[in-house]
C-alpha positions in Angstrom: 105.1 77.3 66.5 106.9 80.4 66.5 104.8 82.3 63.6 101.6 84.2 65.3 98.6 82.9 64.4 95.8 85.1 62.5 93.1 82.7 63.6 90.3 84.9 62.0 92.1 85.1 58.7 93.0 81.2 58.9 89.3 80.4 59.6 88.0 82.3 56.3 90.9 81.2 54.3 90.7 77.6 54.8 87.5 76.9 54.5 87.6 78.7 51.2 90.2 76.0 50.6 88.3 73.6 52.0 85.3 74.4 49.8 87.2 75.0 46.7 89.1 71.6 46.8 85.9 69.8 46.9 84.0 71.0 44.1 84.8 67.6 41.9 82.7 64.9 42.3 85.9 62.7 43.0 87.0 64.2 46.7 90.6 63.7 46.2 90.5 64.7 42.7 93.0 68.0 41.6 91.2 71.1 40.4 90.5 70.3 36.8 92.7 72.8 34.5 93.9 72.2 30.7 97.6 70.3 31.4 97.3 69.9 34.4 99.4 66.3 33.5 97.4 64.8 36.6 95.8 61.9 35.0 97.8 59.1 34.4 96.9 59.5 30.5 97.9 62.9 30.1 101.7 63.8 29.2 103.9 65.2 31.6 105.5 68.6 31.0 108.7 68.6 30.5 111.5 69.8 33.4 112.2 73.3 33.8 115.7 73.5 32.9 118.0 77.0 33.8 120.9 78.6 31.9 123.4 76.4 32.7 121.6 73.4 32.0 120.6 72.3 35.9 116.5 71.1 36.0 115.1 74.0 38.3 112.5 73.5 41.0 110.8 76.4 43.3 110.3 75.7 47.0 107.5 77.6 48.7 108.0 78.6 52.1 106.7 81.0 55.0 109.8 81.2 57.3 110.7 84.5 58.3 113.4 86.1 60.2 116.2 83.9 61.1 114.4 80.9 59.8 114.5 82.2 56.6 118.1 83.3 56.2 118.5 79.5 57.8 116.9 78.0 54.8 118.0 80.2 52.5 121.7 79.3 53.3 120.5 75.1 53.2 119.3 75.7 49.9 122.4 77.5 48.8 124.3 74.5 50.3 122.5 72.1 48.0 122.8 73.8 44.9 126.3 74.1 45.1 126.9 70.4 46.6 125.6 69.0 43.4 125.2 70.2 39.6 122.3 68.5 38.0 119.8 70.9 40.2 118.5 74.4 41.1 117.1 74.7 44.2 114.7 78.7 44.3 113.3 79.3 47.7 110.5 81.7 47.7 109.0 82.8 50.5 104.7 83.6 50.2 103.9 84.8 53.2 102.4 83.1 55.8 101.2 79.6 55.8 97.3 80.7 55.2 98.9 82.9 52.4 101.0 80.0 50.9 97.6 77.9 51.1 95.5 80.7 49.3 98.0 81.1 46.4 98.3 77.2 46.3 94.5 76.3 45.7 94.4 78.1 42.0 97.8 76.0 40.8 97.6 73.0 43.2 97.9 69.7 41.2 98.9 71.3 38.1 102.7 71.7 36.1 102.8 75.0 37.0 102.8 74.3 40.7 106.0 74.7 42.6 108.1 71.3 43.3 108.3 71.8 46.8 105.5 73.6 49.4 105.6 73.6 53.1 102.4 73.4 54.6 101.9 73.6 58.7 100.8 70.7 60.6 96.7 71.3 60.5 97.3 71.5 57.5 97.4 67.6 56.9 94.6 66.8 56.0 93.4 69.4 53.6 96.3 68.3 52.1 96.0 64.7 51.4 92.7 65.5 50.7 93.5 67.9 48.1 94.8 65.8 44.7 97.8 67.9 44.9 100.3 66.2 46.3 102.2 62.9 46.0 102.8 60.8 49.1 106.6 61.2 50.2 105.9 57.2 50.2 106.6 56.5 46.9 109.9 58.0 46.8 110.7 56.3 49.6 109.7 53.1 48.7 111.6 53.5 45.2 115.0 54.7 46.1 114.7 52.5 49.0 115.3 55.2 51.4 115.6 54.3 55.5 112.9 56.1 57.2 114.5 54.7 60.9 117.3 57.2 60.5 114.1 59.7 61.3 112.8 60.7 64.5 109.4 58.2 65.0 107.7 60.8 66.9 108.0 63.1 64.2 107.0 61.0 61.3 104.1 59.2 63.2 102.5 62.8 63.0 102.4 62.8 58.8 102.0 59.1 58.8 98.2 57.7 58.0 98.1 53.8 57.4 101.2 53.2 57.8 102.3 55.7 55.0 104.3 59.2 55.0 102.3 61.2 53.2 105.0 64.7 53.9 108.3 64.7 55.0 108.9 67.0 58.7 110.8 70.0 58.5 110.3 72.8 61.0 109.1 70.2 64.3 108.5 72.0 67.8 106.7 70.5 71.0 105.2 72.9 73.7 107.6 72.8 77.1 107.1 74.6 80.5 109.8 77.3 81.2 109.9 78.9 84.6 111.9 81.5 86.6 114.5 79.6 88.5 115.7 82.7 90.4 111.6 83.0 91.4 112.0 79.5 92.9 114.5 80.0 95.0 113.0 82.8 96.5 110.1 81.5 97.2 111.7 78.4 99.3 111.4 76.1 95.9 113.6 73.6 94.5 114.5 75.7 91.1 115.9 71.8 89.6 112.5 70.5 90.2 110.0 71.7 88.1 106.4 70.9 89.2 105.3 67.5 86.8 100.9 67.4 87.2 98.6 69.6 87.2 98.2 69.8 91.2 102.0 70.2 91.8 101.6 73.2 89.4 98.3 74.6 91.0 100.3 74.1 94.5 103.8 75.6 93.2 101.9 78.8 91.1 100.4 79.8 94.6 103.6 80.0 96.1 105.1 81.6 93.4 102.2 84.5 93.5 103.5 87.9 94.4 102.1 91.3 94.4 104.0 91.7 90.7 104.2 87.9 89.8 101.3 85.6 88.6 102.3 81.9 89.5 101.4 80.7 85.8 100.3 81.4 82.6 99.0 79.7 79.3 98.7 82.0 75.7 95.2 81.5 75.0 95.5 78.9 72.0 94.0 75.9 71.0 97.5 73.9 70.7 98.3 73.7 74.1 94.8 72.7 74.9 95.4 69.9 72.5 98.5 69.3 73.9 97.6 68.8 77.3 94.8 66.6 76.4 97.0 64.2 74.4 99.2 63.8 76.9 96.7 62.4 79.2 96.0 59.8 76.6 93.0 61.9 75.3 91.6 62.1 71.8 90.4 65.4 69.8 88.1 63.8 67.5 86.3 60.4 67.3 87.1 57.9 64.3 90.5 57.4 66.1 91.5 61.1 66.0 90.4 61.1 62.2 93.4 58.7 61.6 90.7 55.7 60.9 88.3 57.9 58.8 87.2 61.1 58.4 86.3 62.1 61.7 82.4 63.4 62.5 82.3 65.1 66.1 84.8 66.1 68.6 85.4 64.2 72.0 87.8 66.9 73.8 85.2 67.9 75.6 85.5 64.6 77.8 86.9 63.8 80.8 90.7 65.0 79.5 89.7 68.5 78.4 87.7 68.8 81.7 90.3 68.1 83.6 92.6 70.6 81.2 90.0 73.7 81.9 89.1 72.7 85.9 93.2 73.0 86.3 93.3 76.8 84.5 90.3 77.4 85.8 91.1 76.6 89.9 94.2 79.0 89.1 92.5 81.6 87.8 89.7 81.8 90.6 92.7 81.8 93.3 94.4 84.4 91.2 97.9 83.0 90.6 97.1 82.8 86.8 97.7 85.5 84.7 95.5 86.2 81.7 98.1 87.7 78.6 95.9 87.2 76.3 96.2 85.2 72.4 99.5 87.4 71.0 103.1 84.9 71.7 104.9 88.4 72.2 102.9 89.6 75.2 103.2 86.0 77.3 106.9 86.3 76.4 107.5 89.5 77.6 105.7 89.0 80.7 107.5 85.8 81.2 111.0 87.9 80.9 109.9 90.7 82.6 109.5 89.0 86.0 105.2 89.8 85.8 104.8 85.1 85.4 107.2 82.7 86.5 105.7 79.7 84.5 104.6 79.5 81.2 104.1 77.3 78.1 105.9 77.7 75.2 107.2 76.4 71.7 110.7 74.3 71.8 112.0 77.2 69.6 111.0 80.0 72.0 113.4 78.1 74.5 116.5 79.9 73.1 115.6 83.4 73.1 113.4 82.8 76.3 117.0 82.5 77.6 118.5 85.0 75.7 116.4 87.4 76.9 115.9 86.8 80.2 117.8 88.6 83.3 117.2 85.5 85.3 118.1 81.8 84.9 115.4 79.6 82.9 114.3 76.5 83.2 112.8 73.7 80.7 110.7 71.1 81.7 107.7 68.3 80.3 104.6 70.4 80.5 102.1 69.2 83.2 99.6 66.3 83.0 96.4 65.1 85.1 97.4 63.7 88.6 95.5 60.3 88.1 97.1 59.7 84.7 100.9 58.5 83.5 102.4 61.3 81.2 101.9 60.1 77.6 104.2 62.8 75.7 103.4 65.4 73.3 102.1 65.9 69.7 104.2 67.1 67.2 103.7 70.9 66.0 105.2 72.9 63.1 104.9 72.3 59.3 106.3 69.7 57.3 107.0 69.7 53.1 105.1 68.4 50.4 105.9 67.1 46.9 103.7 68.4 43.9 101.5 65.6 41.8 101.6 66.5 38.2 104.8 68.2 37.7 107.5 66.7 35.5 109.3 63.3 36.6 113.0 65.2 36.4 111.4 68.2 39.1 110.2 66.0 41.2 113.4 64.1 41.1 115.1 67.4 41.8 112.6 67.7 45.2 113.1 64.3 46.4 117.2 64.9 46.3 116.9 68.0 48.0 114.4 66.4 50.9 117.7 64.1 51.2 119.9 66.6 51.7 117.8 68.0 53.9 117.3 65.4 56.5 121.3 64.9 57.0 122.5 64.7 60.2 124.9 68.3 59.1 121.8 70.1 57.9 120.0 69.3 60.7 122.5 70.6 63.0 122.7 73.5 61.6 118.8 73.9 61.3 118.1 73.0 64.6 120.7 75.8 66.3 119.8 78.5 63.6 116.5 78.2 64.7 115.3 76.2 67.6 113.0 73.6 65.8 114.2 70.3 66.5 116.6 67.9 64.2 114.1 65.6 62.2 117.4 63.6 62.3 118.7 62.6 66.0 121.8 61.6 64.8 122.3 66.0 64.1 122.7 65.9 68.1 125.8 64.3 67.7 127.8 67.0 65.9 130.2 68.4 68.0 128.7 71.8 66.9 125.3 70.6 68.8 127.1 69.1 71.5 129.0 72.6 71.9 125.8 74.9 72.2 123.9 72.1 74.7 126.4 72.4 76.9 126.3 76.4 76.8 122.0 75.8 77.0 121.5 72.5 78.7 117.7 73.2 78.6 118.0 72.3 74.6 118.4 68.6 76.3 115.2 68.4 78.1 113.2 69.9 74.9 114.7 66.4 72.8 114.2 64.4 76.2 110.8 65.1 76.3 110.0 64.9 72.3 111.8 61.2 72.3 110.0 59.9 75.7 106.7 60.3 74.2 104.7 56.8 73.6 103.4 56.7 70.3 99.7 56.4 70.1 96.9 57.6 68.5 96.4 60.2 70.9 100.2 61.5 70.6 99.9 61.2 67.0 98.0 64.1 66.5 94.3 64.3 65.1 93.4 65.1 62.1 90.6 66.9 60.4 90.2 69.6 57.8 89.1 72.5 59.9 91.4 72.5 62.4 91.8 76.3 62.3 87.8 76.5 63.3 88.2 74.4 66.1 91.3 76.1 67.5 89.4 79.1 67.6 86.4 77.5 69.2 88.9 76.5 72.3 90.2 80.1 71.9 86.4 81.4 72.3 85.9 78.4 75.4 88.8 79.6 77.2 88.5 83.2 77.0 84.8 82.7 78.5 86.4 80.4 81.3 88.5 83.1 82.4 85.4 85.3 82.7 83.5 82.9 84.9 82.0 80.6 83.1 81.4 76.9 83.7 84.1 75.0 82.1 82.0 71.9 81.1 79.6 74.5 79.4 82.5 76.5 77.3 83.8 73.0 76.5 80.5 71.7 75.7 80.1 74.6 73.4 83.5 74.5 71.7 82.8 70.3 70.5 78.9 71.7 69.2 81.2 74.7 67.0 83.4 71.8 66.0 81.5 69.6 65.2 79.2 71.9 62.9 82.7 72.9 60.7 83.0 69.0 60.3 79.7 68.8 59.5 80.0 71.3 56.9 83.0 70.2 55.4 82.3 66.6 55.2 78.9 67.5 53.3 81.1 69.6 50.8 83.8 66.6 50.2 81.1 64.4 49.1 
């Protein structure tokens, strides 16, 4: 979850997507366009093939920054470990911008091989007609999905089948100011573990210049804190046994969820920074909040840039419940339907390479995302950096002591950008004194009309 979210700009794109992908009388039908190749009677194109005979594929990303010199370098790797393929990463833009240039080639030949689509991004996908499930290249070159991290997979998994294979994984964590612990008479190795040790430890923690804790305003962590109490976001078994029709968050878990902000921001030990990842940050290194949630890949430069040691730990749960874990977060990569046999071919080797205990290593310390592949923590150049950033430890710790279960899993449901901004909306009046059954109540009611909507447009 490093990349900023433009929730106003997701909320118009993706519902144009939405709209657009359901125009067909057949809901998971492709856009219809002359070769497509989509039907099972139609003829293939046949594989792009480059100068020096290799079948080409493009890859469409929206890394940035380091994780795109990251992935460039992977890429590099493959072409050169093999010479039957070409490998061209291109990067689009963000992942709304990917999404907006994907709807008018989705499905068709001239779509690229590869496309990496964030996580609320699941459904829309498999909804879409242009994709095909990462199953059936498993299932045909037999491939052994237990080598994988379960609590990754179990995210892109519905019935039992892997619809998109993980690539970029993070999980929200706590970081707090350890020096700010011991000065306040604190035990800077034990982090606070519910949401009453945190309301108790933020108070103590409350200077003149320091707020005690902080959450960015944005709907994952909401979701996050809810599934770890063994709450649901959507009814119909998080939209995992069909497609979902109202929101439940607005239950007894997200209650809880906005009565713990909300006691912390009346007793003013929580500081409000607002919906931009750079401003919590800065706060958090600049001494103004000594807890804070983050991404798994914030952890590194949180230490990096820090004049004070950091800690990691599981983020908070309700008092009366056992911690379930946390949902995946992140994007994952899709294979295009209706490209040639040889191209996708070409994509499924390179999602091979990709998920190798080397590449992973190197992914996961070039960027801070987790290894999709646990048995990456075992290269001695993993084992070298965790023991120069121990906190790396508790971010894997945490990610493979979650239970599996429908709430952990992750919901799913096509507007996922609208509802994140409904919590955004919720929590923003919360902070101005309103009632946080009401805001909650009002969030589900926003939800639930975007379902509404879109559900009426898919049939």
């Amino acid at each position: 979850m490093k990349k900023r979210m433009r929730i106003g700009f997701i909320m118009v794109a993706l519902l144009a997507l939405i709209l657009a992908a359901c125009t067909n009388s057949d809901p998971g039908a492709a856009p219809e366009k002359s070769g497509s190749g989509t039907d099972d009677g139609d003829k293939k194109s046949e594989a792009a093939v480059n100068d020096e005979g290799k079948v080409e594929i493009e890859f469409w990303h929206a890394m940035s920054g380091s994780g795109q010199e990251s992935l460039d370098s992977i890429v590099e790797g493959f072409n050169e470990s093999q010479g039957d393929y070409t490998v061209k990463a291109e990067f689009q833009g963000s992942y709304e911008e990917l999404l907006t240039k994907l709807r008018s080639i989705g499905g068709t030949k001239d779509a690229p091989a590869i496309m990496q689509v964030f996580e609320i991004g699941t459904k829309y996908m498999i909804d879409s007609g242009y994709i095909e499930p990462m199953q059936k290249f498993i299932d045909e070159d037999g491939y052994d999905l237990e080598q994988l991290e379960e609590n990754i997979l179990n995210y892109y998994r519905v019935d039992g089948e892997l619809y998109s294979m993980p690539f970029n994984s993070s999980t929200p964590v706590m970081l707090y100011n350890k020096d700010a612990f011991k000065e306040a008479g604190l035990d800077p190795e034990k982090a606070p573990e519910t949401f009453a040790d945190v309301i108790d430890t933020a108070a103590k923690l409350k200077t003149d210049d320091m707020y005690g804790f902080s959450m960015l305003t944005y709907g994952w962590f909401f979701e996050e804190l809810v599934a770890t109490q063994g709450g649901l976001y959507v009814n119909e078994e998080n939209g995992r046994s069909g497609d979902a029709t109202e929101a439940v968050f607005n239950g007894a878990e997200g209650l809880n969820v906005f009565r713990f902000l909300n006691e912390m921001n009346k007793a003013g030990t929580f500081g409000n920074f607002g919906t931009n990842w750079d401003d919590i940050r800065a706060a958090f290194s600049s001494g103004k909040v000594a807890m804070y949630m983050d991404s798994s890949a914030g952890v590194a430069n949180a230490i990096n840039s820090s004049p004070f040691e950091v800690g990691v730990a599981y983020i908070p749960h309700a008092d009366e419940v056992e911690r379930q874990g946390v949902i995946i977060g992140g994007a994952s990569l899709w294979m295009s339907k209706g490209i040639a046999d040889e191209e996708q071919k070409a994509a499924w080797e390179f999602m091979k390479y990709l998920t190798t205990p080397e590449v992973q290593a190197q992914w996961h310390l070039d960027t801070g995302y987790f290894a999709i592949n646990p048995d990456a923590y075992e290269e001695d150049i993993v084992k070298e950096k965790w023991d120069e950033y121990p906190q790396f430890q508790v971010t894997v710790d945490q990610l493979q002591d979650t239970k599996p279960s429908i709430a952990t899993q992750g919901a799913l449901i096509s507007v996922f950008p609208e509802s994140r901004q409904q919590i955004v909306t919720a929590l923003e009046n919360l902070y101005q004194g309103a009632d946080p059954q009401k805001v909650l109540d009002e969030a589900a009611e926003g939800t639930n009309r975007a379902i509404e909507i879109a559900n009426k447009t898919k049939q």
